[in-house]
Each structure stands twice: as C-alpha cells, then as structure tokens.
C-alpha positions as CSV (number, residue, x, y, z in Angstrom):
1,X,105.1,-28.7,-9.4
2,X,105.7,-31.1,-12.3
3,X,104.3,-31.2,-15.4
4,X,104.5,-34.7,-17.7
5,X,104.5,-34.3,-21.7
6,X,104.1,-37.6,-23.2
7,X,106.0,-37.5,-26.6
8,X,105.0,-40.6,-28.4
9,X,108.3,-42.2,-30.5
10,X,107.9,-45.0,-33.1
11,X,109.8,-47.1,-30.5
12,X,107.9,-46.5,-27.3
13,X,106.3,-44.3,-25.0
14,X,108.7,-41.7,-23.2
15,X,107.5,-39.1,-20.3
16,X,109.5,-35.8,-20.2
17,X,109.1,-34.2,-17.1
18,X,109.3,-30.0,-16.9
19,X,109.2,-27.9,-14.4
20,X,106.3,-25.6,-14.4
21,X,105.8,-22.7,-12.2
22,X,102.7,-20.4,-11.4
23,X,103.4,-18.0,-14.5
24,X,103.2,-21.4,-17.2
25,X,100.5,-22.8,-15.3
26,X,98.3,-19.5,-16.0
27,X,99.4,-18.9,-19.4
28,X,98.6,-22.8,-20.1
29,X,95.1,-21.9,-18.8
30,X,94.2,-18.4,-20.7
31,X,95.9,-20.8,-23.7
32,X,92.9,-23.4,-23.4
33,X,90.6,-20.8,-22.7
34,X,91.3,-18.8,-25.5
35,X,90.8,-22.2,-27.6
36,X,87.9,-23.3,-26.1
37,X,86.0,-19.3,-27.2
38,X,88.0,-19.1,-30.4
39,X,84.9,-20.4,-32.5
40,X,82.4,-18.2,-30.5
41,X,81.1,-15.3,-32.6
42,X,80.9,-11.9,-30.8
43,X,77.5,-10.5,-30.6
44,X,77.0,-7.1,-32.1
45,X,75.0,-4.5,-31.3
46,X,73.4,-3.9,-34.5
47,X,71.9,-6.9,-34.1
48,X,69.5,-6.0,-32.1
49,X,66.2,-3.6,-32.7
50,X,64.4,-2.1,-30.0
51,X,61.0,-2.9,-29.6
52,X,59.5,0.3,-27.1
53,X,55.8,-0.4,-25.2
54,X,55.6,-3.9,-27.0
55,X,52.2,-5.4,-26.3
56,X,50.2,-8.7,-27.0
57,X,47.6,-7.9,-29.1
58,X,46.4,-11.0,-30.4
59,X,47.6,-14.7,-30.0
60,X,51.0,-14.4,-31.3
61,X,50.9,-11.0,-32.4
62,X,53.0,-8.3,-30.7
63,X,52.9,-4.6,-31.3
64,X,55.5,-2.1,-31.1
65,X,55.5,1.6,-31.4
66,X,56.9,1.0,-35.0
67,X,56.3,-2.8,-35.8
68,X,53.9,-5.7,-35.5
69,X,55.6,-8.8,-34.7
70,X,54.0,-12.4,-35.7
71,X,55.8,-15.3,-33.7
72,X,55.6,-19.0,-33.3
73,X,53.8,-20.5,-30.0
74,X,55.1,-17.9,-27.7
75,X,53.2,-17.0,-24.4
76,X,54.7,-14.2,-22.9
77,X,52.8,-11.8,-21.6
78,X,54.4,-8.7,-21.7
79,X,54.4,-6.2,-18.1
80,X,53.0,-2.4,-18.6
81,X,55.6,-0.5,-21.2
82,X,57.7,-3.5,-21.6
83,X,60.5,-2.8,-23.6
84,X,61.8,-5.8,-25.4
85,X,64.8,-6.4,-28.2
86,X,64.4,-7.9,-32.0
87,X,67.5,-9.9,-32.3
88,X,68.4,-10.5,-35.4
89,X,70.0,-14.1,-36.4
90,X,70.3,-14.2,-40.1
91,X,68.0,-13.6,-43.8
92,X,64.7,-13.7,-42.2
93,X,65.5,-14.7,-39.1
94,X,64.4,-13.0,-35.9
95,X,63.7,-13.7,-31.9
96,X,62.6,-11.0,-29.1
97,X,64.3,-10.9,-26.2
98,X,61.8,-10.2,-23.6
99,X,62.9,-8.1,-20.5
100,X,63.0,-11.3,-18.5
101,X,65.9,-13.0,-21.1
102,X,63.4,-14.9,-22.2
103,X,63.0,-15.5,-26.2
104,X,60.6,-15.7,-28.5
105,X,60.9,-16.9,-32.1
106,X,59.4,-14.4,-34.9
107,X,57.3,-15.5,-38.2
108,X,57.4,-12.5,-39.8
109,X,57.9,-8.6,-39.0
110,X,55.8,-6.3,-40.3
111,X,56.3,-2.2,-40.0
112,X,53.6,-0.1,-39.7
113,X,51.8,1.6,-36.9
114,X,48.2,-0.1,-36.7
115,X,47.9,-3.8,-37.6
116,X,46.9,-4.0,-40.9
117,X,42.6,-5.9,-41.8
C-alpha cells in the first residue's frame, strides 16, 4: 500500500509517495483518534450525587431521601425506588440522570427531608 503526501512548494505541486505498512497505517489511526478526543473532558465521579428512592411529588418537584429537587418542564415519572444521579455541570448548574439515561434539567436543589410550606 501507498501512501501520497502532498508537500505544497512555492513552485508547484509535488506528490511524494511512501510506503506504508499495517503498523503506520494503525498508528496514523490511534494518531487522529487521539486528536479527534483531545478536547473531550473526562467525566468525574464526583460529579455526580446520588439521589436514593427519588419520587415525583409535585409537578416538577422531585424528592430524595436527602434533597428536594425543582426542575424545568421535565415529565419523568419515576419507577418504585428509583434511584437516579445529580450530575453536576458547573456554579449552579445541575441535571438528573434518570435510571433510563434520560435527563432532566434542575432549577434549584434544596436539602432537607420534607418539602418545606
């Protein structure tokens, strides 16, 4: 297998052609995947907060054993002791991720163990 490299010269246009075996043909690939995720941010565990037996008790209002959750247009309905994750995506920023993978964006978190009159 050949590989062509176009070098571009004030004069012209010129092809090189190199030989490329299996070995430079992988390493060429992990090199333009490794480009391609360089700008992806790895997700951390301690962003994330469980959320144990999370139900719906109100429209948009979600209670956990140790928070109540207000969140924006979100219709899940969550299963008997559904456990769910707070994911935490920057100052004052939060989503749950339901059992399901679906999301859910939060308004604003609130701890305490009965929802406050």
């Amino acid at each position: 297998m050949r590989v062509a490299l176009f070098l571009k010269t004030p004069s012209s246009l010129m092809t090189v052609l190199a030989a490329a075996d299996s070995g430079t043909m992988r390493i060429v690939s992990i090199l333009a995947l490794s480009a391609l995720f360089a700008g992806a941010l790895p997700t951390k565990t301690e962003d994330y907060y469980k959320l144990p037996s999370i139900e719906r008790i109100g429209k948009n209002l979600y209670q956990s054993t140790k928070v109540i959750i207000e969140t924006r247009a979100c219709l899940h309905l969550p299963v008997d002791d559904e456990d769910a994750l707070l994911k935490y995506l920057g100052p004052g920023q939060y989503e749950i991720v339901w059992e399901d993978r679906s999301t859910c964006e939060v308004q604003r978190v609130t701890l305490g163990e009965t929802l406050p009159i």
